[in-house]
C-alpha positions as CSV (number, residue, x, y, z in Angstrom):
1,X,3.9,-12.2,5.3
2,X,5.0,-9.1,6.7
3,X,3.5,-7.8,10.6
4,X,4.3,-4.1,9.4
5,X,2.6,-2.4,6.4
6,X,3.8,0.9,4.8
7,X,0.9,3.2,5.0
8,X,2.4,6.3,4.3
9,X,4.8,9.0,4.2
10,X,5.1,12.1,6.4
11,X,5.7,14.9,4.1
12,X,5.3,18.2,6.0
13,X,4.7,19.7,9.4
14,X,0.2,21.5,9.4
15,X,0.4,24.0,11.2
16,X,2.3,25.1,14.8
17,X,1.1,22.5,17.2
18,X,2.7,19.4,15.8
19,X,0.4,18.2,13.1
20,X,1.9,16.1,10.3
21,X,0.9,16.6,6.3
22,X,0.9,12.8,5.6
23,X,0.8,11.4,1.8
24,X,-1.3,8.3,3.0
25,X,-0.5,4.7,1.2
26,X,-3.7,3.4,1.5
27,X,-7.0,2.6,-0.9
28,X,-8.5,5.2,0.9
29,X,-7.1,8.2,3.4
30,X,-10.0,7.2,5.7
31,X,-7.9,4.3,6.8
32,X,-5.0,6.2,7.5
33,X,-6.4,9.3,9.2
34,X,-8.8,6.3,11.5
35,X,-6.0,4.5,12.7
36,X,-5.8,4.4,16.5
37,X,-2.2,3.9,16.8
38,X,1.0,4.0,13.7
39,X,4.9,2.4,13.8
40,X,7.8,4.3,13.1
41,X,10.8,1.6,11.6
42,X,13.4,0.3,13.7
43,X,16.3,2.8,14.6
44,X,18.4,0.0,13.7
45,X,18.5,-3.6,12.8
46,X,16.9,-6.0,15.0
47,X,15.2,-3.4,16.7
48,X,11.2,-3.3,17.6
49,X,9.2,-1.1,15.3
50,X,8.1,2.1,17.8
51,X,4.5,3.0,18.3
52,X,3.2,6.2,18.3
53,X,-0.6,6.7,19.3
54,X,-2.8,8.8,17.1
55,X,-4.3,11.7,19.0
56,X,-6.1,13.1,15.7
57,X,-6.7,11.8,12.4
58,X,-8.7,13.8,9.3
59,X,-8.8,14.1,5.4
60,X,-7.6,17.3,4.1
61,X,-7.8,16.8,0.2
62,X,-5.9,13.8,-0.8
63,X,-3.5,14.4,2.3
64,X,-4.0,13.1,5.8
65,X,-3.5,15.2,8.8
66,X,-2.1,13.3,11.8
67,X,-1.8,14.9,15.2
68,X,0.7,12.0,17.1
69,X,1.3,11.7,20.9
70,X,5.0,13.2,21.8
71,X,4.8,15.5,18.7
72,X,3.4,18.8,20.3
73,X,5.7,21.8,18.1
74,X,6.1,22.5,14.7
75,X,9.8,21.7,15.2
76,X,9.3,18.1,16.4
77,X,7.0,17.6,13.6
78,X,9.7,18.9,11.0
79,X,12.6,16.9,12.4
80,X,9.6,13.8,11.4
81,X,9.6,15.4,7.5
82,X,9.8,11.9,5.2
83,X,9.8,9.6,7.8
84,X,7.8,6.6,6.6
85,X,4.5,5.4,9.0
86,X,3.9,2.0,9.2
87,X,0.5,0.2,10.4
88,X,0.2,-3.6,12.2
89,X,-1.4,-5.8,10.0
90,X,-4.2,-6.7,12.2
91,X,-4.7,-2.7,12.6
92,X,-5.8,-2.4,9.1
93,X,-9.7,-3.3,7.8
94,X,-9.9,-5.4,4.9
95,X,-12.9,-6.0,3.8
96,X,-14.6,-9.7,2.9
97,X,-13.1,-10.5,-0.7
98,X,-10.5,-7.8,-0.5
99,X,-6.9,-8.3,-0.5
100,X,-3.5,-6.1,0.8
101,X,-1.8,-4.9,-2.0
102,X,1.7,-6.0,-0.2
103,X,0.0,-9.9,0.2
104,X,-0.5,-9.6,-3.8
105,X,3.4,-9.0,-4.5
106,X,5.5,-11.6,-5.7
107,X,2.1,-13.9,-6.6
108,X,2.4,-15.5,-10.1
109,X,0.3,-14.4,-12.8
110,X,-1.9,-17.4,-14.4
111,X,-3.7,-17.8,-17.2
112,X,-7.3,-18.9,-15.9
113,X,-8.1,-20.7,-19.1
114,X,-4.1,-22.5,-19.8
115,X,-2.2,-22.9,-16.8
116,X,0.0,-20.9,-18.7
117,X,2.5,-18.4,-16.1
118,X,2.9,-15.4,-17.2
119,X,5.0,-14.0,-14.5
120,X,4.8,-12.5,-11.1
121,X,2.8,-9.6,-9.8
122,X,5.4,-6.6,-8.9
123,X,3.6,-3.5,-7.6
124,X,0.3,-2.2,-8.1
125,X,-0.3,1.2,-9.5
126,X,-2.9,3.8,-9.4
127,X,-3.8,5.1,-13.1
128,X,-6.1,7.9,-14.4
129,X,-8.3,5.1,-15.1
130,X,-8.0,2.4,-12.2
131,X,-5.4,0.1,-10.7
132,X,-2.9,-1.2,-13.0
133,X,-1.2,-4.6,-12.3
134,X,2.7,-4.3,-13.3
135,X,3.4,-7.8,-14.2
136,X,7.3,-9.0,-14.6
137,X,7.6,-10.9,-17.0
138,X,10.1,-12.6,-19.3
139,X,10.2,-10.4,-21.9
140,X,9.7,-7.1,-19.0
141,X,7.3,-5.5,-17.6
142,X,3.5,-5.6,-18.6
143,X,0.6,-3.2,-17.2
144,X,-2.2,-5.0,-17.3
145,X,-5.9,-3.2,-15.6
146,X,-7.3,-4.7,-12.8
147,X,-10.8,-4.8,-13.8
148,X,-13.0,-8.2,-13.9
149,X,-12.8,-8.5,-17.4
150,X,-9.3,-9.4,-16.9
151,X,-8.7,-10.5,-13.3
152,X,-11.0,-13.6,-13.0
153,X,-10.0,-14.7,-9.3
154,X,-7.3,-13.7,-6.6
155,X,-5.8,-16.9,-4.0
156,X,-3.1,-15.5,-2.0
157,X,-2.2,-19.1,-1.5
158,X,-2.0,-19.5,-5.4
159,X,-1.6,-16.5,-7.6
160,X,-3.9,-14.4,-9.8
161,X,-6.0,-15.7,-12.4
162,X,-6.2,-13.8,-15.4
163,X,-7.9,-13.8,-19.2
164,X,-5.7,-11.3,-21.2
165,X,-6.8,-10.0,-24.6
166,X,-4.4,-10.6,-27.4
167,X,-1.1,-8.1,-26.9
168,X,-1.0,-7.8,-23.7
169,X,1.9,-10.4,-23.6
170,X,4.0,-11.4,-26.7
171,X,4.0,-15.1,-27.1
172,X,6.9,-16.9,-26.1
């Protein structure tokens, strides 16, 4: 398990005093724009992540607008333009029942009724109509939604249990 969670990308400088246009990472932008503190990566390998304290955090559509200790000018926000923000695990509220999308990555996929594997859980992704789960499997990769009539149960420790519908995955 990872200490450091991507939670966003800074994609432009707001306005003349050093505020950051963040595209936040998270469920919701709340999270981002309530952090109390965010990481920058390592300038180079087997280096600390740096933290940055949050001076100012708000929602502004489905951007996040980040006002960071040491950036005080438009031109020290710019020189920051698609750096990627990073949040300590602890840092991050999950709520009873709820899981980290980066703790669900690499988790096989099980059939809840069989046993049967039908591969590993390889990203998340946010559709028109919910979360889809993009499943590698042997014969590629399979969107399946992540809605209860198909995920019956989540164990970090274990995998995710599912109950397809017929198609979803080609028999084998």
């Amino acid at each position: 398990m990872r200490s450091y969670i991507e939670i966003g990308k800074i994609v432009a400088p707001h306005g003349v005093a050093g505020a950051l246009r963040v595209e936040p990472w998270c469920d919701s932008p709340q999270v981002l724009a309530g952090m109390k503190r965010v990481f920058f990566p390592p300038l180079a390998k087997g280096e600390p992540y740096r933290e940055v304290a949050v001076l100012r955090g708000s929602v502004q559509g489905n951007r996040v607008l980040l006002t960071l200790s040491g950036t005080d000018s438009r031109e020290k926000a710019e020189g920051l333009r698609n750096c990627l923000l990073y949040a300590f695990r602890e840092d991050i509220p999950v709520p009873e029942g709820a899981f980290l999308i980066d703790d669900l990555k690499g988790l096989p996929v099980i059939d809840a009724d069989t046993g049967r594997l039908y591969g590993t859980l390889r990203d998340v992704l946010s559709g028109p109509a919910g979360e889809l789960y993009e499943i590698a499997s042997d014969k590629g990769p399979v969107l399946l939604p992540a809605v209860p009539e198909f995920i019956k149960k989540t164990v970090p420790e274990e995998g995710i249990y599912i109950t397809p519908i017929p198609g979803f995955f080609d028999e084998i």
